[in-house]
C-alpha positions as CSV (number, residue, x, y, z in Angstrom):
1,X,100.4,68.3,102.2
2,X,99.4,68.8,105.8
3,X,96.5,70.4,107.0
4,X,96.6,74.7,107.4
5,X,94.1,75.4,109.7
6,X,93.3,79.2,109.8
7,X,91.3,81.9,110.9
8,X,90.8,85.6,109.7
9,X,89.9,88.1,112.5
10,X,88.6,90.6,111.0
11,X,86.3,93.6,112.4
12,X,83.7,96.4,111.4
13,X,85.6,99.0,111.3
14,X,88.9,100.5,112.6
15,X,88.0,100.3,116.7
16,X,86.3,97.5,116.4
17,X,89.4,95.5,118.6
18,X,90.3,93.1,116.2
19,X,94.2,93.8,117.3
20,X,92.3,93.3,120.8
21,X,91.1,89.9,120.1
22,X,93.9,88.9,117.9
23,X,96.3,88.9,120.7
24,X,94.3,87.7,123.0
25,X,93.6,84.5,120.8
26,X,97.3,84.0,119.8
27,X,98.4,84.3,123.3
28,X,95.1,82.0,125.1
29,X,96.4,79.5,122.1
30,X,99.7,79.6,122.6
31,X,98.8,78.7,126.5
32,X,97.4,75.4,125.3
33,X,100.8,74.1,123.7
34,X,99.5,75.6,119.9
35,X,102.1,76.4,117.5
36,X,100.3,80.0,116.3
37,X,101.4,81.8,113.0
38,X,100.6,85.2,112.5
39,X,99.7,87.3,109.5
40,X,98.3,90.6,108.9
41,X,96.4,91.7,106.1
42,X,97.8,95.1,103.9
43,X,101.1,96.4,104.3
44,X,101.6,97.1,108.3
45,X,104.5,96.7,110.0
46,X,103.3,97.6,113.5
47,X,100.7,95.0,114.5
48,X,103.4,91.9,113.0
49,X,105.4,93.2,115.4
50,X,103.0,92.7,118.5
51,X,102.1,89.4,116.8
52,X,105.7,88.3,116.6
53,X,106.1,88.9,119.8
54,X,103.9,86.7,121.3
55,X,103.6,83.6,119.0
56,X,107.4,83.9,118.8
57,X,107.6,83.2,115.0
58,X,107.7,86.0,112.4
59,X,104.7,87.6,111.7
60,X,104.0,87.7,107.9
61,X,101.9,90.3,105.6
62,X,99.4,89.2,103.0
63,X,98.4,92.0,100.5
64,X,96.4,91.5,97.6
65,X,97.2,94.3,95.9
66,X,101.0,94.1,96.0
67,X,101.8,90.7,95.5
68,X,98.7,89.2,93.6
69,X,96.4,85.9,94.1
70,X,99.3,83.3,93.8
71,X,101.9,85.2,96.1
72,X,99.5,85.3,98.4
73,X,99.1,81.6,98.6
74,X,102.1,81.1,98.9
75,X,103.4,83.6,101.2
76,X,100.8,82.1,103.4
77,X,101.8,78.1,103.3
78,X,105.5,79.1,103.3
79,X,105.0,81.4,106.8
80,X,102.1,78.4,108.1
81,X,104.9,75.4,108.0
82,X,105.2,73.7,111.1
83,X,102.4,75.7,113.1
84,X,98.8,74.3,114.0
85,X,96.6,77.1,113.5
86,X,97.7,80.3,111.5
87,X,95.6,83.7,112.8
88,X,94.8,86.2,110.3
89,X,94.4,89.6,111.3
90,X,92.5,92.1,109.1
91,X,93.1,95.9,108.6
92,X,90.2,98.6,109.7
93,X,87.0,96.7,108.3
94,X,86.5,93.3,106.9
95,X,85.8,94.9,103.2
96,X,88.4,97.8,102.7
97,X,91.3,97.9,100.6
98,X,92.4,99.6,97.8
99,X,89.6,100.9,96.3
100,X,86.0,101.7,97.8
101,X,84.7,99.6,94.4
102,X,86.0,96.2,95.2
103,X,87.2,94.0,98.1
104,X,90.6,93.8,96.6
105,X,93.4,94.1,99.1
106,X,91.1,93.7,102.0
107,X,90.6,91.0,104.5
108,X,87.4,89.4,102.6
109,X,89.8,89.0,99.7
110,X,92.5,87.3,101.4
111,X,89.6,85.6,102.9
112,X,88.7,84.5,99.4
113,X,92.2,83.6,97.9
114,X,92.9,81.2,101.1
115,X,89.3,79.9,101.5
116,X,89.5,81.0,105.3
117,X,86.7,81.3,107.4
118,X,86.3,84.8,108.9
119,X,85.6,85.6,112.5
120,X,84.0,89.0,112.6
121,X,84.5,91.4,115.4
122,X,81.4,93.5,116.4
123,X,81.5,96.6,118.8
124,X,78.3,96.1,120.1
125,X,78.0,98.5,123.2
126,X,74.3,100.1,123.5
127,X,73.0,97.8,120.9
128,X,70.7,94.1,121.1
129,X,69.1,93.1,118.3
130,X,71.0,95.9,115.9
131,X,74.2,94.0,116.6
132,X,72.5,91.3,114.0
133,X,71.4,93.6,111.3
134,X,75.5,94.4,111.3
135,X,76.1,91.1,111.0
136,X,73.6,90.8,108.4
137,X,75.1,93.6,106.4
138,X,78.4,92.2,106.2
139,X,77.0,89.0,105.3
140,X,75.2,90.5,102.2
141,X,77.7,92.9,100.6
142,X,79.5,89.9,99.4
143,X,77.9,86.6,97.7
144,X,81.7,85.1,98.6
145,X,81.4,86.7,102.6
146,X,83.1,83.6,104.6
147,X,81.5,84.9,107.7
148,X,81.7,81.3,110.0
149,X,81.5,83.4,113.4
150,X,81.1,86.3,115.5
151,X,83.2,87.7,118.4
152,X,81.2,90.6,120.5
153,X,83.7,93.3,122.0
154,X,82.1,96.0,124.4
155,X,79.4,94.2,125.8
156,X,77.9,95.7,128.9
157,X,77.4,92.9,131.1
158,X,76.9,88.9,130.2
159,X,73.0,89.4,130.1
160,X,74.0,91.8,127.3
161,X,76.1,89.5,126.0
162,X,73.6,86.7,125.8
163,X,71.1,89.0,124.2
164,X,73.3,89.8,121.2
165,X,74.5,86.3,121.0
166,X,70.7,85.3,120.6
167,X,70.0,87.7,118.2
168,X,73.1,87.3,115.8
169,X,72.6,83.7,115.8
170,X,68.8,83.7,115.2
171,X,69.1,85.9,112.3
172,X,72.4,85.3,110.8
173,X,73.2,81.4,111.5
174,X,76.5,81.6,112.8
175,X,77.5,81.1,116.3
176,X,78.5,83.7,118.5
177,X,81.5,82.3,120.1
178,X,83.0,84.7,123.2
179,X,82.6,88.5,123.9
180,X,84.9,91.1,126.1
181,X,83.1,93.4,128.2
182,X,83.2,97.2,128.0
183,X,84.8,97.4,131.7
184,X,87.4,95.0,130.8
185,X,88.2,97.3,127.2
186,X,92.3,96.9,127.2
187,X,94.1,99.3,126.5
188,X,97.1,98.7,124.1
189,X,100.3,99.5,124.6
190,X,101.5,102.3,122.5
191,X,101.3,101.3,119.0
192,X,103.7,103.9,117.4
193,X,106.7,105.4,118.8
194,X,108.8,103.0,121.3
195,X,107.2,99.5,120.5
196,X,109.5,98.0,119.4
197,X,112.1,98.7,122.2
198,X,109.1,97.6,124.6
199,X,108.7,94.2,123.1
200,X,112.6,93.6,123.3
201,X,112.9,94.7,126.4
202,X,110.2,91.8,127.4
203,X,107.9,94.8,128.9
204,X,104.8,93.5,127.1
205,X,104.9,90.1,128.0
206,X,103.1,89.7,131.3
207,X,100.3,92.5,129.1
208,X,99.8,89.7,126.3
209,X,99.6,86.7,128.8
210,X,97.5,88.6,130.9
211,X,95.2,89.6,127.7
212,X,94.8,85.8,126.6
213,X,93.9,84.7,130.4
214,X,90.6,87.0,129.3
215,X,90.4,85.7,126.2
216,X,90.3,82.1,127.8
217,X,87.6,83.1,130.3
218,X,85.4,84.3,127.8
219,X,85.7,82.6,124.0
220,X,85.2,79.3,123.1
221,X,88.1,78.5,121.9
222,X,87.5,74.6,121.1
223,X,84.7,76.2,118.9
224,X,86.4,78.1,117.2
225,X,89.7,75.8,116.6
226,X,86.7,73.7,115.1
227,X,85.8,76.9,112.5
228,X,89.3,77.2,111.8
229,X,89.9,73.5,110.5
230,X,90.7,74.2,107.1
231,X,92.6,71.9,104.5
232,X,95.6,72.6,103.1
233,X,95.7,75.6,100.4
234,X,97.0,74.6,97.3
235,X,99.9,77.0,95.0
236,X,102.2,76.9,92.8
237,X,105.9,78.5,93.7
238,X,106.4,82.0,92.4
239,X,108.6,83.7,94.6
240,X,110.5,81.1,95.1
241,X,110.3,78.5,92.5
242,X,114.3,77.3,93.7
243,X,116.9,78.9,95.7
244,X,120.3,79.6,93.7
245,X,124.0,78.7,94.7
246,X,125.8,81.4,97.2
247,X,127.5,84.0,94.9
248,X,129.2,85.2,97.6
249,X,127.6,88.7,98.1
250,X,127.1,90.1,101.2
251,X,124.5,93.0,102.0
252,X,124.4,94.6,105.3
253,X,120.9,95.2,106.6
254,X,120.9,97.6,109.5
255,X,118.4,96.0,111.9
256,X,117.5,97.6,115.4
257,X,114.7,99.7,117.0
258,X,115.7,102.3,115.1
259,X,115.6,100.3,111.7
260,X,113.4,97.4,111.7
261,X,111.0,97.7,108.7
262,X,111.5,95.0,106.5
263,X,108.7,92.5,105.0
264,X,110.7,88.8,105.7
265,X,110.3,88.0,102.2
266,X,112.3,91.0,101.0
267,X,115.0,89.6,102.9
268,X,114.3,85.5,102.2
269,X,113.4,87.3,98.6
270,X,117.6,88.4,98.7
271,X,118.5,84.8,100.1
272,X,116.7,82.9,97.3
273,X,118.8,84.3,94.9
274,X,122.7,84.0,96.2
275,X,123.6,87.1,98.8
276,X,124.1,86.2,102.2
277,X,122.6,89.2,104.7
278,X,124.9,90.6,107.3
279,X,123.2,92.6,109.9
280,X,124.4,95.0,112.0
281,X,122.9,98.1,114.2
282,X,123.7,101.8,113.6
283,X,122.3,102.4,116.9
284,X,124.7,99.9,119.0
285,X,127.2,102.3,117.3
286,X,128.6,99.2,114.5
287,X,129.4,100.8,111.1
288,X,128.8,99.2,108.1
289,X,130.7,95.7,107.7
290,X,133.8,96.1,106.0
291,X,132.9,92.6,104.5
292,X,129.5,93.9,103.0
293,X,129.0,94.6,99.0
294,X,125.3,96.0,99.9
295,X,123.5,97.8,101.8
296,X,119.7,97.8,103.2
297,X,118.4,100.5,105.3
298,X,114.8,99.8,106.3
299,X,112.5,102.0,107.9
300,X,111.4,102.3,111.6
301,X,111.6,105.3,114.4
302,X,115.6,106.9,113.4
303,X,112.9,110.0,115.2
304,X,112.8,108.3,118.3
305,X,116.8,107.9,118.7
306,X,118.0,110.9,116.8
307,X,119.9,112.3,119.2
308,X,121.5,109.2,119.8
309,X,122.2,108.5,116.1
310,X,123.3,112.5,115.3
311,X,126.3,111.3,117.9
312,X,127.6,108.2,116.4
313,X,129.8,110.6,113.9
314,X,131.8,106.9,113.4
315,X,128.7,105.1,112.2
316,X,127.7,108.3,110.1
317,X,130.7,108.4,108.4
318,X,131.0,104.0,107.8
319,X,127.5,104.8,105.8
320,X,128.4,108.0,103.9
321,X,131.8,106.8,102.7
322,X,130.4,103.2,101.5
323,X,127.9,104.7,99.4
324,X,130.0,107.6,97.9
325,X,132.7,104.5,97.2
326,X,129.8,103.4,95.2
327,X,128.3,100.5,97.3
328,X,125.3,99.5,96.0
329,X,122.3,100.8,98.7
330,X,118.1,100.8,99.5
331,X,117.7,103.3,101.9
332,X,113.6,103.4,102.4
333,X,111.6,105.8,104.7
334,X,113.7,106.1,108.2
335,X,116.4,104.8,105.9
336,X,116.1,107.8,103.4
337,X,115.8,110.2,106.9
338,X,118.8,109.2,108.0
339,X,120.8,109.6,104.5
340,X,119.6,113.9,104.9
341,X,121.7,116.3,106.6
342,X,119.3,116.2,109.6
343,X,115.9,115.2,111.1
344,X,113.9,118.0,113.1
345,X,111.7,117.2,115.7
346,X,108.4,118.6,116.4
347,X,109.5,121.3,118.7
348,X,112.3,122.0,116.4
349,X,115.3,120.6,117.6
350,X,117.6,119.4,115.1
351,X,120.1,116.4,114.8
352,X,122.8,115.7,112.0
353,X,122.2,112.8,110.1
354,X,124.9,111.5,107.4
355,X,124.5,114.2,105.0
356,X,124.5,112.9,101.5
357,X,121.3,114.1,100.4
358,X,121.0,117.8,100.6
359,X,118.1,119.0,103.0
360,X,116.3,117.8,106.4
361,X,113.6,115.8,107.0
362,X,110.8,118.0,109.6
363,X,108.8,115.7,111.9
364,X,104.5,116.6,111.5
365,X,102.1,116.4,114.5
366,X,99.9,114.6,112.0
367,X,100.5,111.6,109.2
368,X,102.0,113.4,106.0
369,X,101.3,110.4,103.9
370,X,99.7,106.8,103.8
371,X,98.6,104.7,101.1
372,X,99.3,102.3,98.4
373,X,101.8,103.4,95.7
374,X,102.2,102.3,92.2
375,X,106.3,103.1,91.4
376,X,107.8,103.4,88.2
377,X,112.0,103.4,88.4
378,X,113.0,106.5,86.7
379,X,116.5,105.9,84.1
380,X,118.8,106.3,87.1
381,X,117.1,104.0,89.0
382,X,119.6,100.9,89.3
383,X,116.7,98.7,91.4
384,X,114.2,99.2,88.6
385,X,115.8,101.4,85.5
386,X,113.5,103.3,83.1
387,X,110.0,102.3,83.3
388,X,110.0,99.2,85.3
389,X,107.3,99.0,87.8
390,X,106.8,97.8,91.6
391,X,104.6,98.1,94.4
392,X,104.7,99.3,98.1
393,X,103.4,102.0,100.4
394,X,104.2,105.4,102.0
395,X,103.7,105.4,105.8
396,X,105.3,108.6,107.8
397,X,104.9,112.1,110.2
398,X,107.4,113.4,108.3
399,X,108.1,115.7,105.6
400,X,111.3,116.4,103.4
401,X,112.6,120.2,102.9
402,X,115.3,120.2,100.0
403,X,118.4,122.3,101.5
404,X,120.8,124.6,99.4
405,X,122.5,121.8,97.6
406,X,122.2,119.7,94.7
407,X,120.2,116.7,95.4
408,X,120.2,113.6,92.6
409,X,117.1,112.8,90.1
410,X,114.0,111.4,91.8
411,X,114.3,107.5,91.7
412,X,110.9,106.6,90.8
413,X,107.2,108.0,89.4
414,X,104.8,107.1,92.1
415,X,100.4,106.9,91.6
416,X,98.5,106.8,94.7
417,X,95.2,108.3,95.5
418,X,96.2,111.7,95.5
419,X,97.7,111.4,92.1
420,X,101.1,111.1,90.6
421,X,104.1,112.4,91.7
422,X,108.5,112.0,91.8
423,X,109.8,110.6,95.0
424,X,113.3,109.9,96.4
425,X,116.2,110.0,94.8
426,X,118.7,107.9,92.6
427,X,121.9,107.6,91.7
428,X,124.2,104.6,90.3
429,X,124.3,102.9,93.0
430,X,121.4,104.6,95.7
431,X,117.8,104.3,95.8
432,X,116.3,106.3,98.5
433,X,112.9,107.2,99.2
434,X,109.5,107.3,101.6
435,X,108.2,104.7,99.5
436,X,108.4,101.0,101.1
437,X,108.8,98.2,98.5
438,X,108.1,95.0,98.5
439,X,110.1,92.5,96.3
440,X,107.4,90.3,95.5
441,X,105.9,93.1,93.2
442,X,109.1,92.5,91.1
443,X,111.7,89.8,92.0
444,X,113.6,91.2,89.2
445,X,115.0,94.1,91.2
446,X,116.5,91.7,93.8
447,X,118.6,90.2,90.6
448,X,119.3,94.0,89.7
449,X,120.4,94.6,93.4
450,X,122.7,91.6,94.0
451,X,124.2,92.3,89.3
452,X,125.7,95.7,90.9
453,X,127.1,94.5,94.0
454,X,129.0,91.8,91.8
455,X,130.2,94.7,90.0
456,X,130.9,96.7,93.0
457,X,133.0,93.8,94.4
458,X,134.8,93.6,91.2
459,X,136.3,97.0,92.0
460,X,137.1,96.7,94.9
């Protein structure tokens, strides 16, 4: 088993510039002829993008919480095949997660599951000797804290640098390895709305080379390839003990800026077990494949190109008449906003969507919702049925107001912090919903998924 050298960036808090230095690092590594692999702890499906764009391989998510110890593990070796240093980065600071009483789901916990040394980022503008008893803090909330090296962001000058440096490592025993300045503080590129169209469109690039010439200048970075040297992590298959025959099932899988949410191993998750995935883009105007038996619609920015996609009445009406035909359909998040009769901008413009759930979906100035979510499938429910269970996440700005018609049964019971509550809707052969759900909380839904397209094709 070769070696799996890795490295989890993880920071003090939210602002700390972890995203900052990850970058940087994959991109000044990348520069000297490394294979990088990127992964991001928790369910985020913004900063894989950025990573993907400069390592060039998918970027992968690692969440304790929804998948478990083992998944993990494997998730982890699966996505690190073939690359010579994987780069972990965490999500706000090093110890939260799901709960404020344990590390689980945080980046100290996938820390712990891969035995990967952490490299902490600490904002230590107007601060010397203080930037150690941070340090120090985070080293003693957790007898299992892999803290192997520090990374200062913000640092007034290199005399300030140097100071910190001396401190942290006289009082904590781990090397300081580089720092940014404050002057040099880079801004990302939006991290919301239009990113994804700004990575295609190669507008980021000469931002992320530029970002990991600074990187170069300032970390060590054969220092820290040395704290990275890991062996390899050992697992046992559970996603994907073995890959079954073709049985000829298609499912389309709109993919585009518009739709472009999708955890990899939901879609190597549909592979492994016999459907073959045919993608197409709403947005370039291509309907649904007449050749499909499925059909996945992730989430994304349908917000950002409404107007556009209220205009493609073809497309529209390739979705709505599939479904109603009884094809069997995921529709999560941007997917479930574009299944309403419309979506609503801020300043209340509104664009017709495909119509087949009664009611429009209002865009918010601020986050509606964000969090974990426990789901349980309600009886219509033909992903989960009565009382199965999965995992995922709610992430959006916008809310749904139910219109005059009759809208189906809710498709699941979700518990997040704020409680529990219905969500989406379901019907024999639709799921749709805010909720984002990832397959390796319950493989068995992707056998459910792939069962009622066989039948679907049956009648066709």
């Amino acid at each position: 088993m070769p070696s799996m050298n890795r490295l989890v960036i993880a920071g003090t808090g939210s602002g700390s510039g972890k995203t900052t230095m990850t970058l940087g690092l994959m991109s000044a590594l990348k520069a000297r002829g490394c294979i990088v692999q990127g992964f991001k702890c928790g369910p985020d499906y913004i900063d894989p993008a950025y990573h993907t764009a400069v390592t060039g391989r998918p970027s992968r998510n690692l969440d304790s919480w929804m998948l478990g110890e083992e998944a993990v593990r494997e998730v982890f070796a699966r996505g690190s095949e073939g690359a010579d240093i994987s780069i972990i980065e965490g999500a706000m600071g090093m110890y939260d997660g799901k709960s404020p009483l344990s590390d689980e789901g945080s980046a100290a916990h996938i820390s712990h599951i891969l035995g990967a040394p952490v490299l902490l980022v600490v904002n230590v503008q107007s601060m010397a000797r203080s930037a150690a008893a941070i340090v120090k803090g985070f080293q003693c909330l957790s007898a299992d804290a892999r803290i192997a090296g520090v990374i200062a962001n913000c640092a007034g000058s290199e005399g300030h640098y140097r100071l910190v440096k001396e401190a942290i490592e006289h009082e904590c025993g781990v090397p300081v390895v580089g720092y940014l300045k404050r002057e040099a503080r880079i801004a990302i590129p939006e991290r919301h709305l239009g990113l994804v169209p700004a990575i295609e469109r190669g507008e980021l690039d000469g931002f992320l080379a530029g970002l990991g010439e600074l990187i170069a200048q300032h970390v060590d970075l054969d220092r820290l390839m040395e704290i990275a040297a890991c062996g390899p992590v050992d697992y046992r298959p559970k996603l994907f003990r073995q890959r079954a025959p073709s049985r000829g099932i298609r499912i389309a899988v709109a993919k585009d800026p518009a739709f472009h949410f999708y955890y990899p191993e939901n879609l190597e998750l549909l592979e492994a077990h016999g459907a073959e995935l045919v993608y197409f883009s709403p947005l370039a105007g291509e309907k649904v494949p007449e050749t499909a038996h499925g059909l996945y619609i992730g989430g994304g920015f349908p917000e950002e190109f409404a107007e556009r996609l209220a205009g493609l009445e073809q497309v529209k009406a390739s979705v709505r008449e599939r479904i109603e035909a009884g094809m069997p359909t995921l529709a999560e998040c941007g997917g479930f906003m574009y299944l309403t009769e419309a979506i609503r901008d801020t300043e209340g413009r509104s664009y017709p969507m495909v119509g087949l759930l009664k009611g429009e979906v209002a865009m918010q100035p601020k986050l509606a919702a964000l969090g974990y979510r426990e789901i349980v499938g309600t009886a219509d429910n033909f992903l989960l049925g009565d009382g199965r269970t999965a995992r995922g996440h709610e992430f959006h700005y916008s809310a749904f107001q139910p219109g005059s018609g009759v809208n189906p049964p809710p498709a699941y019971v979700t518990q997040g912090r704020q409680g529990t509550k219905t969500e989406g809707f379901a019907t024999p052969n639709l799921v749709a919903g805010y909720t984002h759900i990832h397959f390796g909380s319950n493989p068995g839904l992707v056998e459910s998924w792939i069962d009622a397209c066989e039948k679907f094709r049956g009648r066709l």
